[in-house]
N, CA and C of each residue as an Amber inpcrd file, in Angstrom:
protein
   336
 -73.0730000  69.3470000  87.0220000 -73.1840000  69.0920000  85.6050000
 -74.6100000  69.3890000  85.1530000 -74.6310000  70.4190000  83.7870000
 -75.8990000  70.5890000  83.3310000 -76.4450000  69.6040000  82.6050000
 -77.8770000  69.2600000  82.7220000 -78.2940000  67.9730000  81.8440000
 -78.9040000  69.0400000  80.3360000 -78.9340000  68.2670000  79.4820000
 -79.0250000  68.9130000  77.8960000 -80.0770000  69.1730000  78.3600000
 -80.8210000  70.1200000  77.4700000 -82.5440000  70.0210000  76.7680000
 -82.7630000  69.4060000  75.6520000 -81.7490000  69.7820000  74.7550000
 -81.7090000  69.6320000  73.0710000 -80.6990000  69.1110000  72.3980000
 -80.8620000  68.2670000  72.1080000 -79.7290000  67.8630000  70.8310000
 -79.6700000  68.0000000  69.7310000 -78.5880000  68.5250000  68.9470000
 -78.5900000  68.6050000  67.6150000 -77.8630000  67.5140000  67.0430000
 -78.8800000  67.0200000  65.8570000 -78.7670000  65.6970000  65.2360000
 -78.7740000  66.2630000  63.5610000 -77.5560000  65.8620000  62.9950000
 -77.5320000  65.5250000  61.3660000 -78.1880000  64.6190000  60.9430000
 -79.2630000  65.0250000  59.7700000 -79.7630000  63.9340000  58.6600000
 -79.3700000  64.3340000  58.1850000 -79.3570000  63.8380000  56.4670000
 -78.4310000  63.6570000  55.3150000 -79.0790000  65.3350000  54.6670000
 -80.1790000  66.4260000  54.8160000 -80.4600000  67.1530000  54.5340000
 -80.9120000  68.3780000  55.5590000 -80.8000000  68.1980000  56.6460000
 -80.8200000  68.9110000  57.7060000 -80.2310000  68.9150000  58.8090000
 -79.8540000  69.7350000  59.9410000 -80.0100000  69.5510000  61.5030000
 -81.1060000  69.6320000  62.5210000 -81.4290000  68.5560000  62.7690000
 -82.5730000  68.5790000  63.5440000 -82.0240000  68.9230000  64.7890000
 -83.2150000  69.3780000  65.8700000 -83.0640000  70.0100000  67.0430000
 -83.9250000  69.1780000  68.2550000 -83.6340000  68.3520000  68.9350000
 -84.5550000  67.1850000  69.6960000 -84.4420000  67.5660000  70.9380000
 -85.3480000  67.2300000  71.4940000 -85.8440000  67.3710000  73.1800000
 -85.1750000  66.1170000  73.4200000 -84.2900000  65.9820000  74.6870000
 -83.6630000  64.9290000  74.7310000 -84.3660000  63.9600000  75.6970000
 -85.3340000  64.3930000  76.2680000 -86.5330000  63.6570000  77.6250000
 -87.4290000  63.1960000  76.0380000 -87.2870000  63.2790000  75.1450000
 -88.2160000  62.9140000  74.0450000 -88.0900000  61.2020000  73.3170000
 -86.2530000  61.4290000  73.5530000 -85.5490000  60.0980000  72.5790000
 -85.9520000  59.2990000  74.0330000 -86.2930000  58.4530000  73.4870000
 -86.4560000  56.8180000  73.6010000 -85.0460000  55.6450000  73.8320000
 -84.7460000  55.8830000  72.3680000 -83.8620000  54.8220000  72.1070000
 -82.6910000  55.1020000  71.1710000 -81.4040000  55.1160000  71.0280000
 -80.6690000  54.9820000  69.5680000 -80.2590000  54.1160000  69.5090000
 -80.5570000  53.6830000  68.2090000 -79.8650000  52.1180000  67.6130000
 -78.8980000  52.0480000  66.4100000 -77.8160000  52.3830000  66.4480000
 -76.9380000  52.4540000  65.8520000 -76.8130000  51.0640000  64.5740000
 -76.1910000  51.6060000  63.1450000 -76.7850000  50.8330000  62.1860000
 -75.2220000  51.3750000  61.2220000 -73.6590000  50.7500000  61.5460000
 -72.6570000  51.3110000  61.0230000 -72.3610000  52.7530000  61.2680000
 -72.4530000  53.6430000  60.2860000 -72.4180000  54.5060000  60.5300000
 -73.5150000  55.6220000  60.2840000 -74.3570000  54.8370000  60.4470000
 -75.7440000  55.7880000  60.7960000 -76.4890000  55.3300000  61.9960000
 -77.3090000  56.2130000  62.3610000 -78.2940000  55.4770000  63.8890000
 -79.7020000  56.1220000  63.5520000 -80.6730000  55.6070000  63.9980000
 -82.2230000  55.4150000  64.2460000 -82.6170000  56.2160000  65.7460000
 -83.0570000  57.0700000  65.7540000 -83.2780000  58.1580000  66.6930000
 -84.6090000  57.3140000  67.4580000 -85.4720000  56.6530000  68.1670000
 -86.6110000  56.3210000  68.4560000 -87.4880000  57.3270000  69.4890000
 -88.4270000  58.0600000  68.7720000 -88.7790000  59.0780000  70.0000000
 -90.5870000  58.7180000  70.5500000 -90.6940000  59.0440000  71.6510000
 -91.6110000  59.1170000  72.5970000 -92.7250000  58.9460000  71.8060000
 -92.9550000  59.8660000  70.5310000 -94.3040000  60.0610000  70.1160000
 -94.6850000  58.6610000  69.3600000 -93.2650000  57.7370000  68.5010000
 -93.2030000  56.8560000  67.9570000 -92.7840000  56.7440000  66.7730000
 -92.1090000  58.4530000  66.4740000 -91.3540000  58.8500000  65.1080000
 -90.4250000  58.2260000  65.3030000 -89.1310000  57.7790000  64.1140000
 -88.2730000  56.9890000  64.1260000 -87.4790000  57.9760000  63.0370000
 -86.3650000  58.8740000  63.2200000 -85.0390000  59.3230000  62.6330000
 -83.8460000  58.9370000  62.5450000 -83.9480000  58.6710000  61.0580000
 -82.1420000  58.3130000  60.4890000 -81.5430000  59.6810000  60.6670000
 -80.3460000  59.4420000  61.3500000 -79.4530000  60.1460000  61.4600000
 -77.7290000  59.8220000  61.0020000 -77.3370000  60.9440000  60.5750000
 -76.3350000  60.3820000  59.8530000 -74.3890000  60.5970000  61.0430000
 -75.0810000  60.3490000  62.2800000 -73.6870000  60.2660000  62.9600000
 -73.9150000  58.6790000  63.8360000 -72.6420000  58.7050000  64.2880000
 -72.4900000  57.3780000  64.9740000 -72.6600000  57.4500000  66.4340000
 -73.1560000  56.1980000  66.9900000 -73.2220000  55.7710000  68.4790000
 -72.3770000  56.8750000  69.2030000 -71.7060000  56.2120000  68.8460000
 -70.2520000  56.7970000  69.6870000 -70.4090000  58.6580000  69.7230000
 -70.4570000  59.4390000  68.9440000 -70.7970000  60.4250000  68.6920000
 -71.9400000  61.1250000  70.1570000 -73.0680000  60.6640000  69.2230000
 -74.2690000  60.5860000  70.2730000 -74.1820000  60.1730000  72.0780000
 -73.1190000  59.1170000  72.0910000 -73.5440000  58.9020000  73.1360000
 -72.5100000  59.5490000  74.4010000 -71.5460000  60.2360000  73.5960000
 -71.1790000  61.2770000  74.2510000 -72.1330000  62.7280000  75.0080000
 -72.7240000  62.8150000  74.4240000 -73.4490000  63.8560000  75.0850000
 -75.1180000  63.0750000  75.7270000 -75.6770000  62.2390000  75.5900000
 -76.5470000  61.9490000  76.4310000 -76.1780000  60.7300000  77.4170000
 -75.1330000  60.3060000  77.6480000 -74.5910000  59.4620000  78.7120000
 -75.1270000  60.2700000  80.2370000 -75.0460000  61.1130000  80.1840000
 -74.8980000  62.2090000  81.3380000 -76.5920000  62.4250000  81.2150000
 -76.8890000  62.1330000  80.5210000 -78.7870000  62.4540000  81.0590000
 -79.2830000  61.6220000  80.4510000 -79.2660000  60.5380000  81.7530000
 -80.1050000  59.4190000  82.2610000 -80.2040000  58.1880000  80.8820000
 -79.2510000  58.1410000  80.1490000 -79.0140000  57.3130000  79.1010000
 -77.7970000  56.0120000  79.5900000 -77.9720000  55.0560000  79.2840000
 -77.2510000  53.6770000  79.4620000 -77.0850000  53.0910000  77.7430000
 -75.9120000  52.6020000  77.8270000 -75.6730000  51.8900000  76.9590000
 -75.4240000  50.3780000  76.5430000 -76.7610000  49.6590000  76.7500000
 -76.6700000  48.1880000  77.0030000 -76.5830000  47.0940000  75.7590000
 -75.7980000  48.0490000  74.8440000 -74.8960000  47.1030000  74.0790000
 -74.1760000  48.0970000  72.9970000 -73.4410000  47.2930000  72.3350000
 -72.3580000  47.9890000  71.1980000 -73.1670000  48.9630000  70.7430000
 -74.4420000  48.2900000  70.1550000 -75.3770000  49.2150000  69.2480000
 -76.6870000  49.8240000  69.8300000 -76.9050000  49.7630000  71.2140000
 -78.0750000  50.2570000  71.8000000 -77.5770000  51.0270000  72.8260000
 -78.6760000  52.4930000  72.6150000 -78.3090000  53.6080000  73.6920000
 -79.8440000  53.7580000  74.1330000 -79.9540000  53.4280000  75.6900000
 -81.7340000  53.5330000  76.1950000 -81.5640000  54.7440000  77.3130000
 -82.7190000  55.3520000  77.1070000 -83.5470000  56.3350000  77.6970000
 -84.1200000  55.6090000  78.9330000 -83.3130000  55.1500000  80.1280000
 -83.5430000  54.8950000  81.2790000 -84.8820000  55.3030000  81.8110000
 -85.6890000  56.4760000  81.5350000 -86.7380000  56.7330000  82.2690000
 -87.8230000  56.0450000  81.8180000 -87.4790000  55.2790000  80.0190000
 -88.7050000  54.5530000  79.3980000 -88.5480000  53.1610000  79.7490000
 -87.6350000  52.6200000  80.8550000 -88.1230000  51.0330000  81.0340000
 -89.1170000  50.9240000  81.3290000 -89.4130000  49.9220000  80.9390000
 -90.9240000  48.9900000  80.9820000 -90.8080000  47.8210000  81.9030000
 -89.9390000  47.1930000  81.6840000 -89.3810000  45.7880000  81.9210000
 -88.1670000  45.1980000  81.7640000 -87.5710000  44.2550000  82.5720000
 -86.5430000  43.8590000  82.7720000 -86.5700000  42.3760000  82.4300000
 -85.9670000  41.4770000  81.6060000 -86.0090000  39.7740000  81.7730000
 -84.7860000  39.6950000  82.2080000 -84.2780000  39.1350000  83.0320000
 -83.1120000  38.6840000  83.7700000 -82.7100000  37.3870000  82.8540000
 -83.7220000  36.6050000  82.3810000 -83.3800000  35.0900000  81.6650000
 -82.8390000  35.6670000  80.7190000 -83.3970000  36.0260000  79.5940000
 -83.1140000  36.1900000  78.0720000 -82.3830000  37.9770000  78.2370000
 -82.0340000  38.7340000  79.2500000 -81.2290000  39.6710000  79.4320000
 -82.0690000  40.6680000  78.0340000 -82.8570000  40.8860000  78.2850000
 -83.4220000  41.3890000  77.4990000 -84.6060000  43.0020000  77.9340000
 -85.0270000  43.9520000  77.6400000 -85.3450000  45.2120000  77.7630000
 -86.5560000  45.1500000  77.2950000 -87.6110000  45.9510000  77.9150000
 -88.8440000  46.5850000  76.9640000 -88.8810000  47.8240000  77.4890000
 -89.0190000  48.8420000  75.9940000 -89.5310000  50.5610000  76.6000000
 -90.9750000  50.7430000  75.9590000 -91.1870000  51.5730000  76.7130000
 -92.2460000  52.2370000  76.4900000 -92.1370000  52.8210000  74.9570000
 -92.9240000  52.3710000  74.0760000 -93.4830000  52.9010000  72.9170000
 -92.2240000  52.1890000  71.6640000 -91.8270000  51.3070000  72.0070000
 -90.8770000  50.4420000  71.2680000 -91.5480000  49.0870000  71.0250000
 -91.8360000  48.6050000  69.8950000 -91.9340000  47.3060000  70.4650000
 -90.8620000  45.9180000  70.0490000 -89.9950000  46.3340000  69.6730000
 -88.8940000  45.7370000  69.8240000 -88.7050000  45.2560000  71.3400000
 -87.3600000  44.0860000  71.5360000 -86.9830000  44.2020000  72.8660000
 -85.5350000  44.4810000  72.7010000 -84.7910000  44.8610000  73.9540000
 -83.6400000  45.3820000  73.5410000 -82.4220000  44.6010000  74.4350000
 -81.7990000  44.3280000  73.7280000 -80.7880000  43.0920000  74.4370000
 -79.5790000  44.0620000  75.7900000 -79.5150000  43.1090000  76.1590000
 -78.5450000  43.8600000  77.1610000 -77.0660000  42.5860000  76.9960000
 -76.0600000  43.4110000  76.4430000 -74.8900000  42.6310000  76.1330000
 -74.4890000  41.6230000  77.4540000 -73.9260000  40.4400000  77.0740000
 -73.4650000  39.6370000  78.1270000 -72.2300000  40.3590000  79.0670000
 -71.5070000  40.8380000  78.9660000 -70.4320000  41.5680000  80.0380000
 -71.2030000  42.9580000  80.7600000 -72.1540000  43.2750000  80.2490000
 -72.8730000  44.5680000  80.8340000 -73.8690000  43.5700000  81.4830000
 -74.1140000  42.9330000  81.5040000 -75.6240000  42.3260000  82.3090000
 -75.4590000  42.6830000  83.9720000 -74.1120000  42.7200000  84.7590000
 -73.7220000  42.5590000  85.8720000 -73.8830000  44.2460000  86.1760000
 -73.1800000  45.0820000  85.4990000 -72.9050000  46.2710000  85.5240000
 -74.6140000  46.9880000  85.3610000 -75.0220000  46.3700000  84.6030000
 -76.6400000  47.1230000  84.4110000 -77.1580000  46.7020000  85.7530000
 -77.4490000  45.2280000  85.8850000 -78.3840000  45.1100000  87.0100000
 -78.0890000  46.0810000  88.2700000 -76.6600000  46.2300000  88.5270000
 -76.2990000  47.5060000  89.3860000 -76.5390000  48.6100000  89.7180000
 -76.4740000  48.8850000  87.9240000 -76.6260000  50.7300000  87.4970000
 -78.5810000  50.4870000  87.9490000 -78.9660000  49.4230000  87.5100000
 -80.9650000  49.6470000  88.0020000 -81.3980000  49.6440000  89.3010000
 -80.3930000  48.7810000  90.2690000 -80.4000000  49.1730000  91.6990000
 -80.3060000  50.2200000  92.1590000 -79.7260000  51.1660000  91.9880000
 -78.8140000  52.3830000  92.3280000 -79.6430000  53.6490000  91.6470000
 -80.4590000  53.3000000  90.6750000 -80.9010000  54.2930000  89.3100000
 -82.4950000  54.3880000  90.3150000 -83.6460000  53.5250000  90.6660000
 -84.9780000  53.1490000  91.1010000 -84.7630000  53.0350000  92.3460000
């Protein structure tokens, strides 16, 4: 399986063209999502999770909740208590859903 380079992403006036080792984070928001990239730009985009996370599942992306898609190579940190995420250049933290908590801690064994 080939891993992407680029993704093409709809905003409401263009198609953008993204380095996919670039995204960070998507945070899905109904039916729009928040692109979070490396440099610390932040893009509305006008497709859904679900959409998106069809094509970067397969390069090195996890999905640790309904509405969060992470860029595995930007962990920072792990809280096991509060099941909770930090990436690099986010400063949000990013929850990791209660039925995935078991399945993640796995996928990070297996991933490092």
């Amino acid at each position: 399986m080939d891993l992407l380079k680029k993704i093409a992403l709809k905003s409401n006036k263009q198609t953008l063209f993204i380095e996919v080792n670039e995204i960070v984070l998507v945070k899905a928001m109904n039916i729009y999502c928040n692109i979070y990239l490396v440099n610390g730009e932040k893009i509305l985009i006008t497709e859904t999770l679900s959409i998106i996370e069809k094509h970067l599942l397969k390069n090195n992306f996890y999905k640790t909740h309904r509405s969060y898609l992470i860029n595995i190579n930007y962990i920072k940190s792990y809280n096991k208590l509060n099941q909770k995420l930090e990436l690099k250049t986010i400063n949000d933290l990013i929850p990791i859903s209660r039925d995935k908590k078991k399945d993640f801690e796995q996928f990070l064994t297996t991933c490092f």
